[in-house]
N, C-alpha and C positions, 0 to 999 in steps of 0.2 A: 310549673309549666314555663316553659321558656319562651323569649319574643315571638321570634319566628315561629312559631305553634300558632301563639295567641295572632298574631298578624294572617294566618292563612285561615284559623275559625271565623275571623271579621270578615275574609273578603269570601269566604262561602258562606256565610249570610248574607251578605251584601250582596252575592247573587240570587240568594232566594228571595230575597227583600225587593230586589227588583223585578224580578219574574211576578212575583203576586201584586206588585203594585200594577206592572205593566197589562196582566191578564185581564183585569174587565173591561178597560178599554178595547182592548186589542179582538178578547172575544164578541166583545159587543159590535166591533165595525167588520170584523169577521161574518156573522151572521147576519147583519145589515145587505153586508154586500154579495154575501152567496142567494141572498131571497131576491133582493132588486137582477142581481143577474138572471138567476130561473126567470123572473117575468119577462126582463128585456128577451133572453132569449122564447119564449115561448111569441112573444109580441111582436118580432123580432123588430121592436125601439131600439135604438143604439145611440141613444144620447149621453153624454160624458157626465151633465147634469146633474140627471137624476139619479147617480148615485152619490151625487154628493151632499145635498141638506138631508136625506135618511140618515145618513154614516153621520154626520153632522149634528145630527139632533140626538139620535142612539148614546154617541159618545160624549156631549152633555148633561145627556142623564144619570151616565152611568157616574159619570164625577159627580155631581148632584147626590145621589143616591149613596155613590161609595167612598165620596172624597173625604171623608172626616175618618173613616177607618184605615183609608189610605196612607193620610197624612198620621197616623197617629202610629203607626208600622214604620214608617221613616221616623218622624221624630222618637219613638223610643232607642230605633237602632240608634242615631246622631247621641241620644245620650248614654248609648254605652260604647260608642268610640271615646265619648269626652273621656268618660270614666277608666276606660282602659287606657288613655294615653296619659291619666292624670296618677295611675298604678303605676305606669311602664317609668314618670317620669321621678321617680322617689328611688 
């Protein structure tokens, strides 16, 4: 397989790598914020506020909860950059 192959497989994992790191936060503040709106608007509150320690707390759980699988998604990819730069350079 030649460089430039191996260099465009990296950075399309490197974009799923980020999609799936970035998804539980993002769904997690996502459905924070479409329930706190349904109330605000049923309520109709419109304080800037309170949708912000929900999404706030939501999204430190979900690191809590999924940050060790997270980080362990990124650091195996970082060790197979090392490794394929450490092929590409022999």
């Amino acid at each position: 397989m030649d460089e430039a192959s191996v260099l465009l497989s990296l950075a399309d994992r490197m974009l799923w790598i980020a999609a799936l790191v970035a998804a539980p936060v993002l769904l997690a503040s996502l459905a924070i914020g479409l329930v706190i709106g349904l109330v605000q608007a049923a309520t109709s509150v419109n304080e800037q506020t309170l949708t912000f320690v929900p999404k706030l707390a939501a999204v430190a759980f979900v690191l809590v909860v999924f940050g060790a699988s997270m980080m362990a998604l990124v650091s195996d990819f970082m060790l197979d950059i090392f490794a394929e730069i450490a092929r590409m350079g022999r």
